[in-house]
MIMAR-360401 format. One record per residue (C-alpha): x, y, z; residue number from 1; residue in one letter. Coordinates in pm, 1 decimal. Layout:
# MIMAR-360401
{node {X; Y; Z}; NUM; "A"} ...
END
This chain:
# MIMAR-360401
{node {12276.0; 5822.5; 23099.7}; 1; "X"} {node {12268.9; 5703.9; 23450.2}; 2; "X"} {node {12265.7; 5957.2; 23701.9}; 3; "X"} {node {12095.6; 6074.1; 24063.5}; 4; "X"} {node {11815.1; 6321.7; 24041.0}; 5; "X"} {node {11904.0; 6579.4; 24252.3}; 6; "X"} {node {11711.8; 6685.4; 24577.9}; 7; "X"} {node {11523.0; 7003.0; 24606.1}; 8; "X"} {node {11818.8; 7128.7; 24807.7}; 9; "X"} {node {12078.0; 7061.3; 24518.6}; 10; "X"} {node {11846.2; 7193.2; 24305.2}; 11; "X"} {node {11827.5; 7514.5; 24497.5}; 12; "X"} {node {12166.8; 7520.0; 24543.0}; 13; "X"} {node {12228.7; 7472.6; 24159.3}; 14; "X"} {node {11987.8; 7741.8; 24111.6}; 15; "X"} {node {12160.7; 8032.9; 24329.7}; 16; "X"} {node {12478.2; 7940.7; 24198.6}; 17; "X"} {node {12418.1; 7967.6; 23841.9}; 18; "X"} {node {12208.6; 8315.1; 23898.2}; 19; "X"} {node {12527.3; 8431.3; 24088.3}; 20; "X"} {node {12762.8; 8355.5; 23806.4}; 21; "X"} {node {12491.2; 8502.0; 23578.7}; 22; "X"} {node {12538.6; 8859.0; 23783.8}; 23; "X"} {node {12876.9; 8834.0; 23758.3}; 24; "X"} {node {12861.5; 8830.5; 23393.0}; 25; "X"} {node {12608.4; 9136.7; 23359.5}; 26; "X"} {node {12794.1; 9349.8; 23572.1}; 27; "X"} {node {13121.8; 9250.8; 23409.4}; 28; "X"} {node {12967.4; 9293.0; 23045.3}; 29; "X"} {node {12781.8; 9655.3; 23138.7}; 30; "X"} {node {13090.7; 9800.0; 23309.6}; 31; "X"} {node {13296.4; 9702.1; 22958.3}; 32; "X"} {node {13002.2; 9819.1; 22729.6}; 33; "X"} {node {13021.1; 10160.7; 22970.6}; 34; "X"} {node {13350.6; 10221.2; 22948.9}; 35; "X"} {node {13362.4; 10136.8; 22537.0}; 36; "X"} {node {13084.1; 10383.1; 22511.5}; 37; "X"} {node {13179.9; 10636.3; 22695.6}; 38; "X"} {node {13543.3; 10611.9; 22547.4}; 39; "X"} {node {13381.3; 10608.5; 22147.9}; 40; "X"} {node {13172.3; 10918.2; 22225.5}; 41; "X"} {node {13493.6; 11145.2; 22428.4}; 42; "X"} {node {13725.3; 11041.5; 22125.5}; 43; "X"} {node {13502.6; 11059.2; 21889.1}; 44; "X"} {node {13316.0; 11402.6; 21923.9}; 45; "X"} {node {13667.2; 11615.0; 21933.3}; 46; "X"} {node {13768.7; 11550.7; 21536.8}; 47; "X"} {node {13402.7; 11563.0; 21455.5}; 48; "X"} {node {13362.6; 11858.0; 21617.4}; 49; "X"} {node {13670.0; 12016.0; 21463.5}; 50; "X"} {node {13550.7; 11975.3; 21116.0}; 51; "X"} {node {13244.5; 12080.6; 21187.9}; 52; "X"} {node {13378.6; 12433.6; 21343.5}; 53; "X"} {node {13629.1; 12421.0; 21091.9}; 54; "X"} {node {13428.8; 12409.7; 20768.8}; 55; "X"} {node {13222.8; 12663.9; 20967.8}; 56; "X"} {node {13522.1; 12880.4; 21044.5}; 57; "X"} {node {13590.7; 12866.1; 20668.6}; 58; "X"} {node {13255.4; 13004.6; 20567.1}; 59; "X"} {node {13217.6; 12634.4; 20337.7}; 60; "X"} {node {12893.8; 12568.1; 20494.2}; 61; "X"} {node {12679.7; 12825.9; 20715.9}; 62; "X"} {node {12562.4; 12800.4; 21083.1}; 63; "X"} {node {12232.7; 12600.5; 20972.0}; 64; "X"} {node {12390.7; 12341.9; 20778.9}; 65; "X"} {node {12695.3; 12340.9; 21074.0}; 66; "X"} {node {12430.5; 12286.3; 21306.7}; 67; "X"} {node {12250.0; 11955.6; 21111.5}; 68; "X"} {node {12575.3; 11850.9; 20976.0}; 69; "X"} {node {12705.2; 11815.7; 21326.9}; 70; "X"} {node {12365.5; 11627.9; 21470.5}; 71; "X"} {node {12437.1; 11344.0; 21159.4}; 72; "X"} {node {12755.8; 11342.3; 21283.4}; 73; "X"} {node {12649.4; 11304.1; 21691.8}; 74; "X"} {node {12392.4; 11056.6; 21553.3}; 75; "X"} {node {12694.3; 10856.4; 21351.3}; 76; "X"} {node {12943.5; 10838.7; 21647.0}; 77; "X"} {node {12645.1; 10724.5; 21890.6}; 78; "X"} {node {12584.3; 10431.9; 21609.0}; 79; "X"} {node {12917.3; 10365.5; 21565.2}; 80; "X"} {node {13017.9; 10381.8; 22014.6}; 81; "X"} {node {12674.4; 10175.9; 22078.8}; 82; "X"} {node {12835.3; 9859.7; 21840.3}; 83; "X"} {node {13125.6; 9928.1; 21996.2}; 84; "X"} {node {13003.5; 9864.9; 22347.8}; 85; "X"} {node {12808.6; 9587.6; 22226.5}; 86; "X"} {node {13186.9; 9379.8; 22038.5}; 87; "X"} {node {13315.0; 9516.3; 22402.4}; 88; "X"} {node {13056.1; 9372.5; 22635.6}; 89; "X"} {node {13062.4; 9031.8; 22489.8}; 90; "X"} {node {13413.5; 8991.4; 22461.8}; 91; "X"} {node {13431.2; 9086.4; 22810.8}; 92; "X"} {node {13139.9; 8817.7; 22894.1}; 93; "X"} {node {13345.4; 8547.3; 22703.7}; 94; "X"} {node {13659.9; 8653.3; 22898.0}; 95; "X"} {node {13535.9; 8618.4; 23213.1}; 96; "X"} {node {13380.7; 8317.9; 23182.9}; 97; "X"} {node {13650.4; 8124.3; 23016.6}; 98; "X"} {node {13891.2; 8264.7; 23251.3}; 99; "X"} {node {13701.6; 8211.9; 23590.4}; 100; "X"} {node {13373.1; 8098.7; 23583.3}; 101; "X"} {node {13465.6; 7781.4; 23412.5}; 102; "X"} {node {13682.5; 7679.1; 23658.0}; 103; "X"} {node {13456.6; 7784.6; 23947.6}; 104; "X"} {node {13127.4; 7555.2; 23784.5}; 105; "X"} {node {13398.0; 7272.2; 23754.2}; 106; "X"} {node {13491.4; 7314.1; 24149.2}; 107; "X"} {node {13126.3; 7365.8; 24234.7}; 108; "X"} {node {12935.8; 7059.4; 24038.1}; 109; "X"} {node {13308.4; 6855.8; 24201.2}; 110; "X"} {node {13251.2; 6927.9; 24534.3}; 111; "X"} {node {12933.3; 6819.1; 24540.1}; 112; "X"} {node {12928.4; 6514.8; 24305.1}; 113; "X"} {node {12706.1; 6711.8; 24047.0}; 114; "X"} {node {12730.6; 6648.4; 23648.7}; 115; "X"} {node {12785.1; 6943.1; 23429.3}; 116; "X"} {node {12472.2; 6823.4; 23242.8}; 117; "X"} {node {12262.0; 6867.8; 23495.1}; 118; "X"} {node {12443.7; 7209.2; 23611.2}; 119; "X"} {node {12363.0; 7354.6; 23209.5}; 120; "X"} {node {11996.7; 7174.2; 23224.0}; 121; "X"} {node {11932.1; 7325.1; 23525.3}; 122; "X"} {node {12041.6; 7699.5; 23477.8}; 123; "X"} {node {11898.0; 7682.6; 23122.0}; 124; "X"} {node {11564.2; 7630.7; 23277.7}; 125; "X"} {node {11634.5; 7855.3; 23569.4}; 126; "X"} {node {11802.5; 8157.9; 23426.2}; 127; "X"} {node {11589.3; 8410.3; 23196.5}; 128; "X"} {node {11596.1; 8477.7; 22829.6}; 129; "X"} {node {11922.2; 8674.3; 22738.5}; 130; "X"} {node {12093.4; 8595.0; 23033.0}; 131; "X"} {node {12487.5; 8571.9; 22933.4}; 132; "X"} {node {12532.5; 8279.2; 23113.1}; 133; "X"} {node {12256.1; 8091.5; 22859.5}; 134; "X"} {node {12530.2; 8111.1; 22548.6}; 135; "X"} {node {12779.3; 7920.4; 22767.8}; 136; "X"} {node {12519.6; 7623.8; 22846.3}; 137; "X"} {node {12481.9; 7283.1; 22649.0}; 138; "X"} {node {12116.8; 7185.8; 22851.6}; 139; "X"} {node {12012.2; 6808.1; 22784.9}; 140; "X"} {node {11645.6; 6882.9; 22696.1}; 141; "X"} {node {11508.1; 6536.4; 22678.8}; 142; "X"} {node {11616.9; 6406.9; 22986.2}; 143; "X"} {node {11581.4; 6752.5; 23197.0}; 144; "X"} {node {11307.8; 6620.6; 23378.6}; 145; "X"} {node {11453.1; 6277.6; 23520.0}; 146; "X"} {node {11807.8; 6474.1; 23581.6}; 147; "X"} {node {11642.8; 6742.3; 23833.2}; 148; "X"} {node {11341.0; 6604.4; 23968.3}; 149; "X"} {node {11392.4; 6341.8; 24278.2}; 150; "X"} 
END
C-alpha cells in the first residue's frame, strides 16, 4: 500500500475529529440508555407494585414477606431496565453512526485527500478503550507506523 504519511497537522486534525465523532456517540448512546432505563423502571414498578399490595391486600402473604417480596421484585426490574438500556444504547450507537457519521468520515478523509485506513489506524490508536467509535474501526496494525508518521 502506497500512501503519504500524514503531517503532524493531519494527524492532529485526524485526531480531534475522530474524538468529536466519538462524543457524539456517548452522548447519543447515554441519552438512549437514560431514557430506556428510566422508561423500564416507571412501567415496570406499577404492575409489580400492584401485586405486591394486592397479595398484601388479600392477607396471602404478610407485611414482612410484602416488604422482601417487593425488594426481589425492585432488584428484578432494575436487572431487567439496566439490559434494557444497555440493547438501547448500542442500537442507538449503531444508528447514528451508520446514519451520519459514516457519511461525515467519508466527506472529512475526501476533502482532505485522507484514506479511511489511515482515518481507523489513527483513531484506534488515539481514542481510549471502550470508546464506541473503536467497534466501527478496521485499524491496519502493521503498517500504522509508516501511515501516520511523516
Amino acid at each position: 500500500m502506497t500512501q503519504a504519511p500524514l503531517s503532524s497537522d493531519q494527524v492532529s486534525e485526524l485526531d480531534q475529529f475522530a474524538r468529536s465523532l466519538n462524543a457524539e456517540l456517548e452522548a447519543i448512546g447515554a441519552d438512549r440508555a437514560e431514557q430506556a432505563f428510566g422508561l423500564g423502571c416507571g412501567l415496570g414498578i406499577m404492575p409489580l407494585g400492584a401485586l405486591v399490595l394486592a397479595l398484601w391486600v388479600l392477607q396471602v402473604i404478610n407485611l414482612i414477606l410484602a416488604f422482601i417480596l417487593a425488594a426481589m421484585a425492585g432488584l428484578a426490574l432494575v436487572g431487567v431496565a439496566a439490559l434494557l438500556a444497555y440493547r438501547a444504547r448500542r442500537r442507538a450507537i449503531q444508528h447514528a453512526y451508520h446514519t451520519t457519521q459514516e457519511r461525515e468520515i467519508s466527506r472529512f478523509l475526501s476533502a482532505r485527500t485522507m484514506s479511511r485506513a489511515q482515518f481507523d489506524t489513527l483513531a484506534y490508536r488515539q481514542l481510549p478503550e471502550g470508546a464506541p467509535l473503536l467497534d466501527f474501526l478496521s485499524p491496519i496494525r502493521k503498517e500504522s507506523d509508516e501511515l501516520l508518521e511523516g
